[in-house]
C-alpha positions as CSV (number, residue, x, y, z in Angstrom):
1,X,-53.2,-15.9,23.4
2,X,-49.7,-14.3,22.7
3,X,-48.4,-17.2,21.0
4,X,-51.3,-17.0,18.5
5,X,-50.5,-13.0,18.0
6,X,-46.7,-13.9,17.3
7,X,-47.8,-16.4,15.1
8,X,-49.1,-13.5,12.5
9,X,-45.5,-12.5,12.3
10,X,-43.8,-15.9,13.0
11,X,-41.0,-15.5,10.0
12,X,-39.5,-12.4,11.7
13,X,-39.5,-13.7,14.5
14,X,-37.4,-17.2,13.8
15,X,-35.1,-15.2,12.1
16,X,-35.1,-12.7,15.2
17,X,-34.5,-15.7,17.4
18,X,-32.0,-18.0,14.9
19,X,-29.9,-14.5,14.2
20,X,-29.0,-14.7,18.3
21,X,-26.4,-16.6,19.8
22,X,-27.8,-18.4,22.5
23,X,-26.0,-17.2,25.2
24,X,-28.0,-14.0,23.7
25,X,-31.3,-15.2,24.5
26,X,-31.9,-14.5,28.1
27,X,-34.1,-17.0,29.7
28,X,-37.4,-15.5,31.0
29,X,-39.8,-16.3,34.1
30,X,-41.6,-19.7,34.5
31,X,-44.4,-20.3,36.2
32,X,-45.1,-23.2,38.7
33,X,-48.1,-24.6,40.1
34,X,-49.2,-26.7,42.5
35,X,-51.8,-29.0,40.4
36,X,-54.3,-32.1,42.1
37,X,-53.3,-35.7,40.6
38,X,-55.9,-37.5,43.2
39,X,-58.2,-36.3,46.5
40,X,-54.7,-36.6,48.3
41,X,-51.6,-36.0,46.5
42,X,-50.4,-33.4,43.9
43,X,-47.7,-32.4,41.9
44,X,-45.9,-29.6,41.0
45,X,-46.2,-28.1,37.6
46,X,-44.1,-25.8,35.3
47,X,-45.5,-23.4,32.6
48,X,-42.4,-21.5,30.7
49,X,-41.3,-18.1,29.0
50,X,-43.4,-19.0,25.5
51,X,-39.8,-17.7,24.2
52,X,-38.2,-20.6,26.5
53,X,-40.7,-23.2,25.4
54,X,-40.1,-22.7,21.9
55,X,-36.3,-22.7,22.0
56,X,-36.6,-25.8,24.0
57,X,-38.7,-27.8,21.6
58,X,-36.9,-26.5,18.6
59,X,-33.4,-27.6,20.2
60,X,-35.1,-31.0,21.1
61,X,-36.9,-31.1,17.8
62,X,-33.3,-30.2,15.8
63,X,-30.9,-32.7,18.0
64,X,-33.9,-35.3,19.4
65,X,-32.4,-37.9,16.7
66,X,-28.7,-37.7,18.4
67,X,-30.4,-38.5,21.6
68,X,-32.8,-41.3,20.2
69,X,-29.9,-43.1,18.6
70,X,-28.3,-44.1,22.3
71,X,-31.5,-45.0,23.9
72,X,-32.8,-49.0,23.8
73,X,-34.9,-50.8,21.8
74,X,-38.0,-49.4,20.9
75,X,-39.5,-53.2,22.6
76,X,-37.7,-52.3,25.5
77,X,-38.3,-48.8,26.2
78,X,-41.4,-47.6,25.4
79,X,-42.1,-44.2,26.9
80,X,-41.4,-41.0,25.1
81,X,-39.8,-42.1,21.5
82,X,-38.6,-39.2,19.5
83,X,-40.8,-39.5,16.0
84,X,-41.9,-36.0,15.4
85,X,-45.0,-35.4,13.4
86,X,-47.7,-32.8,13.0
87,X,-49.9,-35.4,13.9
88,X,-48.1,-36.4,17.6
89,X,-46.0,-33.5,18.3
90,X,-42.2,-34.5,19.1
91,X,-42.6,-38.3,20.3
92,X,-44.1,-41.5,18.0
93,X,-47.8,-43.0,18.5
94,X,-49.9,-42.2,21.1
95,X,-50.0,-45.5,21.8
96,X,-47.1,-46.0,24.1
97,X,-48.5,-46.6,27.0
98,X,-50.9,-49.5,25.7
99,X,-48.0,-51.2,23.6
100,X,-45.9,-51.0,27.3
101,X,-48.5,-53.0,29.4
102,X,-49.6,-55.7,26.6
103,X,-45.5,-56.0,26.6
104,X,-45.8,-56.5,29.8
105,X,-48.6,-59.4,29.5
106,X,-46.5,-61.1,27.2
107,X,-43.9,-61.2,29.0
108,X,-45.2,-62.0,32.1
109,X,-47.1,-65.5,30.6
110,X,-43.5,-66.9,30.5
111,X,-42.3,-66.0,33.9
112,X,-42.7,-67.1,37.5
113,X,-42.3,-64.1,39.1
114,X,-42.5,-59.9,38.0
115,X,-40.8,-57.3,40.0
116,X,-42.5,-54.1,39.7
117,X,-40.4,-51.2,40.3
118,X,-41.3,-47.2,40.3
119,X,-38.1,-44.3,40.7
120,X,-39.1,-42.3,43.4
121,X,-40.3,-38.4,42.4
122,X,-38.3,-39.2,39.2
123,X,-38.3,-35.8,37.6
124,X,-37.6,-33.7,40.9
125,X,-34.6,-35.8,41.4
126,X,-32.4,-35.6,38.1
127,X,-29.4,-34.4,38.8
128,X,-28.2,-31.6,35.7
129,X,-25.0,-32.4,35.7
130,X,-26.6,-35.8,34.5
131,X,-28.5,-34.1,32.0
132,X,-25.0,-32.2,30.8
133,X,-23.5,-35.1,30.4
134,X,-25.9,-36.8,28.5
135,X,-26.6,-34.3,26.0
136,X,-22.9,-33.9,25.5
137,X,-22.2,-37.7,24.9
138,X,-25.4,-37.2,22.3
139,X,-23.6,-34.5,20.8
140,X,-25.6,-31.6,21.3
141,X,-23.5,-28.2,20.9
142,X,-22.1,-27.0,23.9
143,X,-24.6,-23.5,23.6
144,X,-27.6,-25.6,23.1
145,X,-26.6,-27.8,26.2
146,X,-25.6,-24.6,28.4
147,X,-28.9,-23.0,27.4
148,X,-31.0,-25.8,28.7
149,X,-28.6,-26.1,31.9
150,X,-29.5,-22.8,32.5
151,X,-33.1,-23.4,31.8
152,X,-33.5,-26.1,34.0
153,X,-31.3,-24.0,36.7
154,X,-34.6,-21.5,36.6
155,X,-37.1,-23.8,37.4
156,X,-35.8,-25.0,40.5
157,X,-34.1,-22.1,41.9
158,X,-30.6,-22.3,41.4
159,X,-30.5,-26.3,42.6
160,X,-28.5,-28.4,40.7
161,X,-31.7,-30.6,40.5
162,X,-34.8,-31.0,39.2
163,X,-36.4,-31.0,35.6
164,X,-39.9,-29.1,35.1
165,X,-43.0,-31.1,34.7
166,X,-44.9,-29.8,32.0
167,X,-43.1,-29.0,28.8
168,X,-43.4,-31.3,26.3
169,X,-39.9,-31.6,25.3
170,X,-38.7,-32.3,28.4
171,X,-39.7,-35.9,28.2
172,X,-37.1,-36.6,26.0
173,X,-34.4,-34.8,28.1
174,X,-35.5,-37.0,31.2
175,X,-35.6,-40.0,29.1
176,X,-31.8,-39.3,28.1
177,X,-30.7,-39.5,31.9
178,X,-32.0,-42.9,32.1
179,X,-29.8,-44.0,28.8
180,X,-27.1,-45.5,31.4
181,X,-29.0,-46.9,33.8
182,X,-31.0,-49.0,30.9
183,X,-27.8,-50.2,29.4
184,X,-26.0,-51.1,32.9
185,X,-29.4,-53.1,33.6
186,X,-28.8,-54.3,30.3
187,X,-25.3,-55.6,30.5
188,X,-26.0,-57.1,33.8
189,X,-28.6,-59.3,32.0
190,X,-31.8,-58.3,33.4
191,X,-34.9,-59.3,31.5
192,X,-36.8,-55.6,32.1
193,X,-39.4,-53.4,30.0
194,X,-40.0,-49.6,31.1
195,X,-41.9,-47.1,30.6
196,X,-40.9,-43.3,31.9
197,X,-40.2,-44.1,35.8
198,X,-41.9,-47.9,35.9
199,X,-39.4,-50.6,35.6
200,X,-40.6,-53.7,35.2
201,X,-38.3,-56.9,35.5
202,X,-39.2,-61.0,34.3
203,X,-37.8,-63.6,36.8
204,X,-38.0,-67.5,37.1
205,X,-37.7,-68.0,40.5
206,X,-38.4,-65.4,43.8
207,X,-34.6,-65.8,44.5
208,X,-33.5,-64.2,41.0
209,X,-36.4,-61.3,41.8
210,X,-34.4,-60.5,44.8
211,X,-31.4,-60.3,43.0
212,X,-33.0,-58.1,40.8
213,X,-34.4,-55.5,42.9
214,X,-30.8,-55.6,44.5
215,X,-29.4,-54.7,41.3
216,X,-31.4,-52.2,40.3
217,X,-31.8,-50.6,43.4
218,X,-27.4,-50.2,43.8
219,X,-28.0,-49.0,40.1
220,X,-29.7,-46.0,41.1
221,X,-27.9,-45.2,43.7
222,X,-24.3,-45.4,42.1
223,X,-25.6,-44.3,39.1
224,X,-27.7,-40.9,39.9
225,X,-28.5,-41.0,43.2
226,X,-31.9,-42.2,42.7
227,X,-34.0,-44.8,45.2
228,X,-37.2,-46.9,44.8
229,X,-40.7,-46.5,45.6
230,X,-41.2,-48.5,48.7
231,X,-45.1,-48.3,48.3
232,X,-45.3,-48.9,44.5
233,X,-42.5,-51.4,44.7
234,X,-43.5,-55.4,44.6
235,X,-43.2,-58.8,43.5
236,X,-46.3,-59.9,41.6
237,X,-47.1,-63.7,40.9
238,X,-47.8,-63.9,36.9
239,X,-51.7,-63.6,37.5
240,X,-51.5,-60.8,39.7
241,X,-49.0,-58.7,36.7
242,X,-51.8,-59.9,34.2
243,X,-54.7,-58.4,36.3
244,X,-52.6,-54.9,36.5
245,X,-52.2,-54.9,32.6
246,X,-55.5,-55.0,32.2
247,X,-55.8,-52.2,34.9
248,X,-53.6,-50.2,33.3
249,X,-54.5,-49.9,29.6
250,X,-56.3,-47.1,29.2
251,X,-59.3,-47.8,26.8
252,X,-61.1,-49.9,29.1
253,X,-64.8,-48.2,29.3
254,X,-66.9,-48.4,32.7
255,X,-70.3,-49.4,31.0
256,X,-72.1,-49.3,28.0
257,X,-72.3,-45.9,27.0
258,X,-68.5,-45.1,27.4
259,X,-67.7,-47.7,25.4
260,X,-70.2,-45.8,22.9
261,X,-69.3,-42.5,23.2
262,X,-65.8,-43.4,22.5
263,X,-66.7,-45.3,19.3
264,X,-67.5,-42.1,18.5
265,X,-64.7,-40.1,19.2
266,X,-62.6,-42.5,17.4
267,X,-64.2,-42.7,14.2
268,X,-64.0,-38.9,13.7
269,X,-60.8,-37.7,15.2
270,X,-59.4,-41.5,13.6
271,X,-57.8,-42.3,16.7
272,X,-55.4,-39.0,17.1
273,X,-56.0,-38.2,21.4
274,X,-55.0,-34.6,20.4
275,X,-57.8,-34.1,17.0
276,X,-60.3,-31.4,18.1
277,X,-63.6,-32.4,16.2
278,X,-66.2,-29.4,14.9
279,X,-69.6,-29.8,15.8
280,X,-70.6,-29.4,11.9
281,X,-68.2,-32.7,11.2
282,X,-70.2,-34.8,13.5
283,X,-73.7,-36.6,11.9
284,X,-76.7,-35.8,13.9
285,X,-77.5,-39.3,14.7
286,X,-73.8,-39.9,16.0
287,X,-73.9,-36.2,18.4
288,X,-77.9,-37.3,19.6
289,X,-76.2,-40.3,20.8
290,X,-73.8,-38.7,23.0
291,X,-76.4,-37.8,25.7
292,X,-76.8,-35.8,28.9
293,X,-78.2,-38.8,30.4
294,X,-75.4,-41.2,29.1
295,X,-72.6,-38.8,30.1
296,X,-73.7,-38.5,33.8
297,X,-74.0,-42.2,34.1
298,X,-70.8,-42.6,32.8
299,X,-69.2,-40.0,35.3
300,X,-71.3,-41.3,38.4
301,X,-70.1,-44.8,37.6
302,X,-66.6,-43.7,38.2
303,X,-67.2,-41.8,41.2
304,X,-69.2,-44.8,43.0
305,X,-65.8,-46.9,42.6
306,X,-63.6,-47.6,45.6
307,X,-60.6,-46.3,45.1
308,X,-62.0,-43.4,42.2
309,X,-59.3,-44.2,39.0
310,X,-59.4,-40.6,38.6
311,X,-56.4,-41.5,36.3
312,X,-58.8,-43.0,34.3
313,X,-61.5,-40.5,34.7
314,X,-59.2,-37.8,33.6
315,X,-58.5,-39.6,30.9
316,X,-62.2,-39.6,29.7
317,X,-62.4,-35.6,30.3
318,X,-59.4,-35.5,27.6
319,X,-61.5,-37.7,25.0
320,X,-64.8,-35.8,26.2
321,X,-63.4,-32.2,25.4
322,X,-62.0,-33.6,21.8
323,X,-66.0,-33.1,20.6
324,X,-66.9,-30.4,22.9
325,X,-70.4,-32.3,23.8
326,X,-72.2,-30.0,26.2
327,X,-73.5,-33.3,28.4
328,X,-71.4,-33.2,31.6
329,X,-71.9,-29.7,32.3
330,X,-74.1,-30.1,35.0
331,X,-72.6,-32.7,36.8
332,X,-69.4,-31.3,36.9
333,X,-70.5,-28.2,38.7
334,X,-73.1,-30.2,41.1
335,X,-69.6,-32.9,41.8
336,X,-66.8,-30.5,41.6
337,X,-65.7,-31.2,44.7
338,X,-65.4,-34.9,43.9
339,X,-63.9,-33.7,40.8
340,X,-61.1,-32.1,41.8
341,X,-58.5,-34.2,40.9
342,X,-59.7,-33.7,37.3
343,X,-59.4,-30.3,37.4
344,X,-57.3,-29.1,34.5
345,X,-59.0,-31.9,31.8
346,X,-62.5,-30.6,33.4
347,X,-61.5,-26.9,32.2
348,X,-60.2,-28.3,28.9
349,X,-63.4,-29.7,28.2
350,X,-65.6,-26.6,29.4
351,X,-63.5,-24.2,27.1
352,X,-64.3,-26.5,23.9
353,X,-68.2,-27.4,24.6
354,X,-69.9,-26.4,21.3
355,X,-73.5,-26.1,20.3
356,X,-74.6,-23.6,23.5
357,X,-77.0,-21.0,23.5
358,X,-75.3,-17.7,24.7
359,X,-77.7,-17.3,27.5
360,X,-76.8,-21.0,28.7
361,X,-73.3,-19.6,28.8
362,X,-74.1,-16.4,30.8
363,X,-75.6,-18.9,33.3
364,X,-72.8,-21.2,33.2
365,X,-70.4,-17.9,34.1
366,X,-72.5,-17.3,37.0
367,X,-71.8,-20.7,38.3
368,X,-67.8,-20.5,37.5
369,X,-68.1,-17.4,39.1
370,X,-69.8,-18.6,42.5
371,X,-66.7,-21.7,42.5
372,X,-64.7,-19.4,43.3
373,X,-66.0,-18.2,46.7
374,X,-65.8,-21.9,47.8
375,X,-63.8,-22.7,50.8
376,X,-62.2,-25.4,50.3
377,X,-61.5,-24.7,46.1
378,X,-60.9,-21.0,46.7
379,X,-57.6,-21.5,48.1
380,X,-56.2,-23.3,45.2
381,X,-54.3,-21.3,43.0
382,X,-54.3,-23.3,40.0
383,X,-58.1,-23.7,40.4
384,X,-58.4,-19.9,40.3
385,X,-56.4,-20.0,37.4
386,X,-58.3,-22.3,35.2
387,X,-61.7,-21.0,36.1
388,X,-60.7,-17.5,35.1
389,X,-58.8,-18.6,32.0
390,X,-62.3,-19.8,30.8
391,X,-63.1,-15.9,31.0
392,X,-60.4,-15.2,29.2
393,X,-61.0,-17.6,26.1
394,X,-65.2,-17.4,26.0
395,X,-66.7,-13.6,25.9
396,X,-69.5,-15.4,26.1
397,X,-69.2,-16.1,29.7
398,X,-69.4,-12.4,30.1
399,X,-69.4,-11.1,33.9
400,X,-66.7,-8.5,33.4
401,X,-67.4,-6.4,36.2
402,X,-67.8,-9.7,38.6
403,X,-64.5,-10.1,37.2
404,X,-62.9,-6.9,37.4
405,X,-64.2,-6.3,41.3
406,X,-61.5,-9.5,42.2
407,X,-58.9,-8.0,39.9
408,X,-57.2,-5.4,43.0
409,X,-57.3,-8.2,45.9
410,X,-56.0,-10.7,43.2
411,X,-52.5,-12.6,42.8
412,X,-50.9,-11.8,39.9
413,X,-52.0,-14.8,38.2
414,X,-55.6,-14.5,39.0
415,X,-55.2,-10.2,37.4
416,X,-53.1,-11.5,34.4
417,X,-56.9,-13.9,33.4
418,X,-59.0,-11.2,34.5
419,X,-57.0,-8.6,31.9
420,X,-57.3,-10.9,29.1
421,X,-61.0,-11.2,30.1
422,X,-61.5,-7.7,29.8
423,X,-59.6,-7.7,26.5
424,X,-62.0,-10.1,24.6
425,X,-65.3,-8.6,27.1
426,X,-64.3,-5.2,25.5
427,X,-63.8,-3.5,29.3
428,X,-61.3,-0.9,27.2
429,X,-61.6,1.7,29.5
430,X,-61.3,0.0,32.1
431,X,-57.9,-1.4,30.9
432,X,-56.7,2.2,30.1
433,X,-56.8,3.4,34.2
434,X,-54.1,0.5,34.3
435,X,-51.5,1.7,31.7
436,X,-49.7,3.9,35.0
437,X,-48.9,0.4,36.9
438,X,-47.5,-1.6,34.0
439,X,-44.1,-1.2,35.1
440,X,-44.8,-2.8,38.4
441,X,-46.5,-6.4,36.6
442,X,-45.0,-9.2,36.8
443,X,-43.2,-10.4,33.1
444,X,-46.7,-12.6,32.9
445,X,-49.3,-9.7,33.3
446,X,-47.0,-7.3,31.1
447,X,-48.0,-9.7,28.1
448,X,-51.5,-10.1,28.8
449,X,-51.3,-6.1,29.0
450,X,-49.2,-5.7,25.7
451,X,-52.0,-8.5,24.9
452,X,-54.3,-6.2,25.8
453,X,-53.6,-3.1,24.3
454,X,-53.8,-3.9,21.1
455,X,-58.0,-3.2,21.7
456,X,-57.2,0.5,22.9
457,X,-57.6,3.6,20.0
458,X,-54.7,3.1,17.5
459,X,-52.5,6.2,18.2
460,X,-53.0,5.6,22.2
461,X,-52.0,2.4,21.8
462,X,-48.8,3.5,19.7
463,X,-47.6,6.0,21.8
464,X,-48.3,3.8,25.5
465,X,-46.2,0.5,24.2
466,X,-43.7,2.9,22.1
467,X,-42.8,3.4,26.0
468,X,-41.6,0.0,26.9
469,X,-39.8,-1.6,23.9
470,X,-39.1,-5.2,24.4
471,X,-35.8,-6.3,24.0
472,X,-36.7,-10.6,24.0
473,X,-37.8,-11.8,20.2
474,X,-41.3,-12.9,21.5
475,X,-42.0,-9.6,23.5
476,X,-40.6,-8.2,20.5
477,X,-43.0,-9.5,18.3
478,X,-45.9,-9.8,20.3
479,X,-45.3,-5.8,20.8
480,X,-45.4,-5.0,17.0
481,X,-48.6,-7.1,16.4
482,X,-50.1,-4.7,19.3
483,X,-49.4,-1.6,17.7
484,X,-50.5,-3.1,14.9
């Protein structure tokens, strides 16, 4: 919600930001999570400073072409390719990921044998003197490059390793370290494709494989220190590498009425995985089709499958909240448990349903609400956070004083939601007996309270924020559109 107030005054702001040094430009707080990828493992996930997230994508965004000069073949290296467009953000077609793995099938119809290969907790692992020295040899100035050292330097605590999952342009950053070890794989004459961490090498013969994984495997170590996979690690007979690419690309629908609905999608959002479509765009015919009925069976069909893909599953969530169709509510509460794993595209796709009755949403609250007194979702954080966020983006979900009675036993991310919530829900006096403990918030809530303030009487709000002047371009800014 800040970033959208800062937006109404985005020229002074760049000019506020690109008038700095920046060794000027302190870097501010991140925040990490600990988010579900399946029912068993998770990862750890960074949100940054908005200041820090916009400094970082405008320095990949200005120098990105430096880096994308040294890196392989676009044939060869497929994840990540620096392209920026309104359309795709700072990396080319959306379609990486499918181009890698019919590669891959290619590829695989004229060898014997395919080594698969996967770096071990890639991103946790890179090294930032590795980073420093690859955006020095792509000739990044040495502020830009000391500024994201320091970046990186607070996500991870002060150790010298570790790049944030999360941001989006720190694909490209990660995708630089990897510059050597392509060409040394290169020069050495390996036949490989990759995308991001998964290597994947064409040999004639089970001897050369073993060569191969040799190589590669004294490749990561001399080079950064990096090791293999043993589980995802294999040797793969040609049909077996042609059954996984066709495992792997993604639009592969589970039945009928997938393969429907995502006609669907496609032919309004014309293939762009990021297009939010209106309601009013889609034909009646066309949103009748999308079902209650069709959705569950579509859901239910991948949670009877043995191993869940929930990597595909998420996947559908993603295409599912692009039109907002208000089918899968149901299920999702009654199978939340089972849905876990799909957590953050679930919330996506609650927070853009369309075409709701506002007492359907009250409901709905109440349901959000009762979630959170589960025992075994409760004690996720990051499930707490993206329930309450829906709060905080929907008045319509109403429940402010449900809300507000979790706000004093809350963790500061859980109170940062529920004052936003009370922002939209219109709970201004209850916001105003909070102006004494601003000072002790963390940088997080302070915004959402700035945020916040802007709904309190006009000279009350002047006068409270005229008391904490922000020094940072983005509090900066974000304070001014307050005060209005």
């Amino acid at each position: 919600m800040e970033v959208e107030a800062v937006r109404s005054d985005k020229d002074r702001f760049v000019a506020d930001v690109a008038n700095k040094d920046l060794n000027q430009l302190p870097i501010g707080a991140p925040r990490r999570f600990i988010v579900p990828k399946d029912e068993i493992s998770y990862r750890q996930a960074t949100q940054l400073d908005p200041q820090d997230s916009i400094i970082l994508s405008s320095i990949v965004y200005q120098f990105g072409n430096s880096i994308e000069a040294r890196r392989k073949e676009k044939d060869v290296v497929f994840s990540y390719r620096f392209s920026p467009s309104e359309d795709h953000g700072l990396y080319a077609s959306q379609s990486g990921w499918n181009d890698f793995w019919s590669k891959v099938a290619r590829k695989a119809m004229q060898s014997d044998v395919i080594l698969y290969c996967d770096i071990a907790d890639f991103y946790n692992q890179i090294y930032h003197h590795t980073v420093e020295n690859q955006l020095i040899a792509s000739g990044l100035p040495n502020q830009a490059t000391k500024w994201i050292i320091r970046l990186l330097e607070s996500t991870t605590a002060g150790v010298s390793r570790g790049v944030p999952v999360g941001p989006h342009a720190i694909h490209l950053i990660a995708e630089a370290t990897l510059i050597p070890i392509d060409n040394s794989l290169s020069a050495q004459g390996i036949d490989f494709l990759r995308y991001a961490d998964d290597i994947l090498i064409f040999c004639s013969t089970r001897d050369e494989a073993n060569r191969n994984l040799s190589t590669i495997a004294r490749v990561l170590d001399q080079q950064q220190r990096l090791t293999l996979q043993r589980h995802k690690t294999k040797f793969m007979s040609r049909e077996e590498c042609l059954s996984l690419c066709q495992q792997m690309v993604e639009d592969r629908p589970i039945n009928s009425s997938e393969s429907d609905l995502l006609e669907i999608v496609k032919k309004y959002s014309g293939g762009n995985p990021y297009r939010t479509i209106s309601f009013n765009s889609i034909s009646e015919s066309d949103w009748a089709a999308i079902g209650a009925n069709s959705v569950d069976s579509i859901i239910e069909s991948y949670l009877s499958q043995t191993p869940i893909d929930y990597i595909r599953l998420r996947w559908f969530f993603r295409r599912l909240a692009q039109v907002g169709h208000p089918g899968a509510i149901e299920i999702v509460i009654a199978r939340i448990h089972d849905l876990t794993p799909c957590l953050a595209g679930i919330c996506a796709y609650l927070s853009s349903i369309q075409d709701l009755e506002d007492e359907y949403w009250v409901g709905l609250g109440e349901k959000l609400l009762s979630l959170l007194n589960d025992d075994i979702l409760s004690d996720n954080e990051y499930f707490r956070l993206s329930v309450l966020s829906l709060f905080s983006r929907n008045a319509t979900l109403n429940h402010i004083s449900s809300l507000i009675a979790l706000y004093t036993n809350g963790d500061p991310y859980v109170r940062r939601e529920i004052i936003l919530a009370a922002a939209i829900g219109g709970a201004v006096d209850w916001l105003r007996e909070h102006k004494e403990a601003f000072n002790q918030m963390d940088p997080w809530q302070q915004r959402a309270f700035i945020f916040a303030s802007s709904k309190l009487p006009a000279d009350e709000r002047r006068y409270f924020l005229g008391r904490f002047p922000q020094d940072r371009p983005f509090d900066a800014a974000l304070l001014r559109w307050s005060r209005g």
